[in-house]
DRENDO-1510 file (C-alpha; in Angstrom, 1 decimal, always signed):
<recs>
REC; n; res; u; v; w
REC; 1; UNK; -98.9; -199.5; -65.2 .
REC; 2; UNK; -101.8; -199.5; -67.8 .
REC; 3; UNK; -101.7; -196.3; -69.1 .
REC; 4; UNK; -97.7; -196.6; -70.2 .
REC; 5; UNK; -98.8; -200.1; -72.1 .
REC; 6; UNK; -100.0; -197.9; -74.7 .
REC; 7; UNK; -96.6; -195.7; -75.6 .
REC; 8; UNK; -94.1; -198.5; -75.0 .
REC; 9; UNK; -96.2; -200.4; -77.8 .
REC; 10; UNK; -95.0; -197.2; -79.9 .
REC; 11; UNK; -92.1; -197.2; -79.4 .
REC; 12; UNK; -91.4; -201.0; -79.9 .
REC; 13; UNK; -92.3; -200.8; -83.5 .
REC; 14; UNK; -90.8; -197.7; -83.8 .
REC; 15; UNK; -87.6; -199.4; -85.6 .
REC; 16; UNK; -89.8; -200.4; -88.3 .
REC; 17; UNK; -90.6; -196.8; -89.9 .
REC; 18; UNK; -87.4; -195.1; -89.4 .
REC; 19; UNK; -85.4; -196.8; -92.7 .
REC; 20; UNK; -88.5; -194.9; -95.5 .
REC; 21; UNK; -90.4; -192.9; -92.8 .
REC; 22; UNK; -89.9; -189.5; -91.1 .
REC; 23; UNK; -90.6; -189.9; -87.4 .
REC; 24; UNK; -91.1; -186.6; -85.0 .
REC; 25; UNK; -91.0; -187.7; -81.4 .
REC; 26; UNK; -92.0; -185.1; -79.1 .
REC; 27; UNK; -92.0; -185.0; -75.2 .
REC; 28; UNK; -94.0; -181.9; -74.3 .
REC; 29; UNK; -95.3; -180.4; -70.8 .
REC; 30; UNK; -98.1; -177.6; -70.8 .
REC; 31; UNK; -101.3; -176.5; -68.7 .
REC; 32; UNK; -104.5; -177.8; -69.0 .
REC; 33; UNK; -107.9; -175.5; -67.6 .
REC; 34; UNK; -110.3; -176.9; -65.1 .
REC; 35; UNK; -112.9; -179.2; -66.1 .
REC; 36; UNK; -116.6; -180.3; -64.5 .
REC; 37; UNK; -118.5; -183.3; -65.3 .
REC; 38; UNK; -121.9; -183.1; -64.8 .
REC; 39; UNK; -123.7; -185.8; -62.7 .
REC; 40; UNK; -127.1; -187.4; -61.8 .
REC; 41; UNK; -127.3; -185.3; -58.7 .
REC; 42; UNK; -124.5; -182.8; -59.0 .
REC; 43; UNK; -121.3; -182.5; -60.3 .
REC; 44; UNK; -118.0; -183.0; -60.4 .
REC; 45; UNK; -114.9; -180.6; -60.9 .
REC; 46; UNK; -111.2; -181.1; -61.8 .
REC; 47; UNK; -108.8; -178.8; -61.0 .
REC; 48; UNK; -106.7; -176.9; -63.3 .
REC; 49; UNK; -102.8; -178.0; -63.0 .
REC; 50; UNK; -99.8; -178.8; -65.2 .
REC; 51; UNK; -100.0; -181.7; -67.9 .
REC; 52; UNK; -97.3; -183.6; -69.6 .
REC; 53; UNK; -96.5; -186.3; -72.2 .
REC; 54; UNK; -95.2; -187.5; -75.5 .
REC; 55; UNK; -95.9; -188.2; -78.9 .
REC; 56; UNK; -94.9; -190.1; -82.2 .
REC; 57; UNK; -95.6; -188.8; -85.0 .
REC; 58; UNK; -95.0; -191.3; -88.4 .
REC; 59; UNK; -95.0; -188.9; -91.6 .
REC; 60; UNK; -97.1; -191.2; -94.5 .
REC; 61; UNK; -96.9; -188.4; -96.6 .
REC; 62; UNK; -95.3; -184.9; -96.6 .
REC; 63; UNK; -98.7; -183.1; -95.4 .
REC; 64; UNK; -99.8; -185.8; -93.2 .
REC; 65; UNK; -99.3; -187.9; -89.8 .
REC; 66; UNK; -100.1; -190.6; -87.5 .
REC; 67; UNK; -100.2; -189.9; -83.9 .
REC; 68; UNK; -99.8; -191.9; -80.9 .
REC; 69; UNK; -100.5; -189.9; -77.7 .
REC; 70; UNK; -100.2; -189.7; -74.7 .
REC; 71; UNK; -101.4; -187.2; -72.2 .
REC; 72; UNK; -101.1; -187.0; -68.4 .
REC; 73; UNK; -102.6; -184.4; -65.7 .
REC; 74; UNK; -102.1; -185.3; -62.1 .
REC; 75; UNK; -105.1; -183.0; -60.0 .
REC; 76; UNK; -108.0; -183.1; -57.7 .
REC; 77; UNK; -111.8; -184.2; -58.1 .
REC; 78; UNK; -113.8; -182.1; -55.8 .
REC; 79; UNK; -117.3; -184.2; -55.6 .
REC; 80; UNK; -120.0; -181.8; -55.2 .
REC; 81; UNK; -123.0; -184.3; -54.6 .
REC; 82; UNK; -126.2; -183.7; -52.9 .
REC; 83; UNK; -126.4; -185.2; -49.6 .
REC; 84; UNK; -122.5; -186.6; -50.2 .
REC; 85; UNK; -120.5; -185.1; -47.7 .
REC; 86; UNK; -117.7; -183.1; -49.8 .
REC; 87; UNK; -114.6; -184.1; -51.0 .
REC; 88; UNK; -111.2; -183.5; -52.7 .
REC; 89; UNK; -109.9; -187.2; -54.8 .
REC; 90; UNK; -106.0; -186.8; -55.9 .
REC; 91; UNK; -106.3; -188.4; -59.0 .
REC; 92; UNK; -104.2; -189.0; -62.6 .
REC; 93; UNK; -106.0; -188.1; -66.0 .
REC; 94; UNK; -104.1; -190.0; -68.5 .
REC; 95; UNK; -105.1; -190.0; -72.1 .
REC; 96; UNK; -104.1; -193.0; -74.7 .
REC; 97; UNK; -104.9; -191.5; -77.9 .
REC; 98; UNK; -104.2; -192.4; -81.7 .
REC; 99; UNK; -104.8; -189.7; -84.7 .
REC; 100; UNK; -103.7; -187.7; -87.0 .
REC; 101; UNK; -102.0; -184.8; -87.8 .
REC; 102; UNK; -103.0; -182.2; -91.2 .
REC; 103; UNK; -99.5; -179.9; -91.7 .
REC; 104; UNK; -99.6; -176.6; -93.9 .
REC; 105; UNK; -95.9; -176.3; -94.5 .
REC; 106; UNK; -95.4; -173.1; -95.3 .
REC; 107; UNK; -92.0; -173.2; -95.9 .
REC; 108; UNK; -88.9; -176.2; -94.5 .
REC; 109; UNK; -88.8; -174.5; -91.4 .
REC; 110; UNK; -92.5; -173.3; -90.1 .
REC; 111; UNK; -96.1; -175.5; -90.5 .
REC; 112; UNK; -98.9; -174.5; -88.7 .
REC; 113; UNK; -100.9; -177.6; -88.3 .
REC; 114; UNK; -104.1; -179.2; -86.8 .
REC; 115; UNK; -105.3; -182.7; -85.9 .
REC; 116; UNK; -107.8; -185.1; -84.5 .
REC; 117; UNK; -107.4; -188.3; -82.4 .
REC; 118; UNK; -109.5; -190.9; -80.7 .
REC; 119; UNK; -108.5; -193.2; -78.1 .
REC; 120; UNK; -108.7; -194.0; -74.3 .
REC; 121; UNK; -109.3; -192.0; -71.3 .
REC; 122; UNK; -108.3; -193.5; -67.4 .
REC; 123; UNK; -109.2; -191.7; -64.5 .
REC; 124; UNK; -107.0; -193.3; -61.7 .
REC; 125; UNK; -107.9; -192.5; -58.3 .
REC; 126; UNK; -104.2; -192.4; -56.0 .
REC; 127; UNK; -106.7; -193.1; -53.2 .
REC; 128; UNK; -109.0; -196.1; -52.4 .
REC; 129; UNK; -111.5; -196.0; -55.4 .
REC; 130; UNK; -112.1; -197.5; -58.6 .
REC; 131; UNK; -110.1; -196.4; -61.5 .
REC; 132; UNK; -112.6; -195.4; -64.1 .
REC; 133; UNK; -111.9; -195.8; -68.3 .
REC; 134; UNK; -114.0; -193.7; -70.9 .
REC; 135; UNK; -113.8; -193.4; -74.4 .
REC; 136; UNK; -112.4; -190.1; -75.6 .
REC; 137; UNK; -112.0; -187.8; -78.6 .
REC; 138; UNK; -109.4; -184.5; -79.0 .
REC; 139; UNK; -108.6; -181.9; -81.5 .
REC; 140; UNK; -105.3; -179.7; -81.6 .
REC; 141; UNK; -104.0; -177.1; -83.4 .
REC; 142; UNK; -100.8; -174.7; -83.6 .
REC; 143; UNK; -97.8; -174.9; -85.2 .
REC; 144; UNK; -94.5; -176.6; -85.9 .
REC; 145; UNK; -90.8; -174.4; -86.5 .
REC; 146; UNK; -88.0; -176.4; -87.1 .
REC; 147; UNK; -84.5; -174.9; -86.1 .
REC; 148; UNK; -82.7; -177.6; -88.1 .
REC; 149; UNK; -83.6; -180.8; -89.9 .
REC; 150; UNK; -83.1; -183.0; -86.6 .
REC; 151; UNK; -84.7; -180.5; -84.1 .
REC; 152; UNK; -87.5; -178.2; -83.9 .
REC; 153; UNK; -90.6; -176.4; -81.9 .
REC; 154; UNK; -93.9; -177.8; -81.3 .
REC; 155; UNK; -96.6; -175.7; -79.6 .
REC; 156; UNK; -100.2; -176.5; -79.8 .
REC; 157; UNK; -103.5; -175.7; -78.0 .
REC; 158; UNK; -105.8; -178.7; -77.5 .
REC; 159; UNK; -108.7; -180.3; -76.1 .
REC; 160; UNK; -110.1; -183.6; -74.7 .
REC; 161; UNK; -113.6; -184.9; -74.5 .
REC; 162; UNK; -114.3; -188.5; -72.0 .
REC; 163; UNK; -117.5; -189.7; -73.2 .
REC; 164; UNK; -119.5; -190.7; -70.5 .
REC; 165; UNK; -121.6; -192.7; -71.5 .
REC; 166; UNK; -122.6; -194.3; -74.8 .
REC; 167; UNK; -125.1; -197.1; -76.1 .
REC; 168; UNK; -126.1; -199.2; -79.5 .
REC; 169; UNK; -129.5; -198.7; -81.1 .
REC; 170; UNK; -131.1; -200.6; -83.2 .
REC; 171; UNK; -134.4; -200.9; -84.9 .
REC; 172; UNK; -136.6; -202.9; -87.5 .
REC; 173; UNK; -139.8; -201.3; -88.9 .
REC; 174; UNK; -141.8; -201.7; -92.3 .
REC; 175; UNK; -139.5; -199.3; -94.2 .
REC; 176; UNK; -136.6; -201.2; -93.1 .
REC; 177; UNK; -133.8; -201.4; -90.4 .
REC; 178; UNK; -131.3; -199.2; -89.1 .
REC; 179; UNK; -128.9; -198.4; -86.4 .
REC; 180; UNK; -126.4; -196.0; -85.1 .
REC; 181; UNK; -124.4; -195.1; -81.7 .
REC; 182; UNK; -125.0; -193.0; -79.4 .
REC; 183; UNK; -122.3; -190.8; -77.5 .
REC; 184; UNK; -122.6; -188.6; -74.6 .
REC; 185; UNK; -119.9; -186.3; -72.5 .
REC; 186; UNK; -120.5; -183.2; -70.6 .
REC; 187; UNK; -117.0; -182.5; -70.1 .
REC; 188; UNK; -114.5; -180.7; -72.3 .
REC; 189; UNK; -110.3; -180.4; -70.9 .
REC; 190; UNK; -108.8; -177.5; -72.6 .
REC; 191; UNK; -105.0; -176.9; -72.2 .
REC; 192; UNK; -101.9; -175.9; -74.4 .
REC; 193; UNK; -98.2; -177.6; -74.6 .
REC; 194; UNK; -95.2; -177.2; -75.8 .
REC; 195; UNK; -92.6; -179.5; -77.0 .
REC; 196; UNK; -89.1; -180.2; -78.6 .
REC; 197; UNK; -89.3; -182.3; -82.0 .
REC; 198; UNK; -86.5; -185.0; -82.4 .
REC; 199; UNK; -87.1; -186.0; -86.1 .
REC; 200; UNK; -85.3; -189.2; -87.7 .
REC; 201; UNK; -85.8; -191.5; -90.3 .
REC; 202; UNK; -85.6; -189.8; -93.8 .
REC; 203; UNK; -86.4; -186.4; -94.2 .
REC; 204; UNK; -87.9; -184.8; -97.4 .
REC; 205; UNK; -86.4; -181.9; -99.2 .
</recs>
């Protein structure tokens, strides 16, 4: 139940943009491509298969939004580990993202657009192992055609990065002190969607 916390958050204070803000809320189902994560002595690989979700999309401006995502893929880990014995995991992929979207209206009806987000990524086994949460990062891109005010087309490609692992660093020396982060992922999930926009709230001339 974790990984629906996230959207049913969104849509609780959803009521309190739609009197001054357009809101775009878009269910969408796609494909995403298969995927391996590398490991210490082997790897691992996830299957390609269908994805769905949804997404809220608050307008602060006519050019740009705020997303909240999320992304689900149900598919198979195969384990490929030396001296593991191998193996095929039915798991879920869900991504919990937050972002933003950067639209090129071109005219009211089309707007090709792009976007980045950051948020949450859980693995969750549908077998007896340990659900596993990463940090992750996604860019998309495509374009938005609106049939009417109310109702329109989204279709995007996108991808998603896990990061899987990641570590502080810190140091003092006689020129002074300094720090940064440190982010690693050998993993990238390409896929596409498509979706129907359900705009309310005011929307701009």
């Amino acid at each position: 139940m974790k990984q629906y916390l996230f959207f049913l958050i969104a849509l609780l204070f959803l009521p309190v943009f739609l009197e001054a803000q357009t809101v775009e809320i878009t269910p969408f189902a796609g494909y995403v491509f298969a995927g391996r994560m590398e490991a210490a002595n082997g790897y691992i690989r996830f299957r390609d298969n269908a994805q769905y979700g949804g997404m809220i999309s608050i307008g602060v401006s006519r050019q740009t939004d705020i997303d909240l995502i999320y992304n689900r893929s149900d598919t198979k880990a195969e384990i490929n580990i030396w001296d593991v014995a191998y193996k095929e995991i039915p798991l879920s992929i869900n991504y919990m993202q937050i972002g933003f979207t950067q639209n090129f209206r071109v005219n009211p009806k089309l707007s090709p657009f792009v976007g980045f987000n950051i948020g949450a990524c859980l693995m969750a086994p549908k077998e007896d192992y340990e659900d596993g949460w990463f940090f992750s990062m996604g860019m998309n891109a495509g374009v938005k055609y609106y049939f009417s005010k109310r109702v329109g087309l989204r279709v995007q490609g996108q991808f998603y990065i896990p990061v899987q692992s990641q570590g502080y660093y810190f140091f003092v020396s006689t020129s002074g002190t300094g720090g940064g982060v440190q982010l690693y992922s050998t993993m990238v999930q390409f896929g596409f969607t498509g979706g129907i926009i359900f705009r309310l709230g005011h929307i701009p001339q």
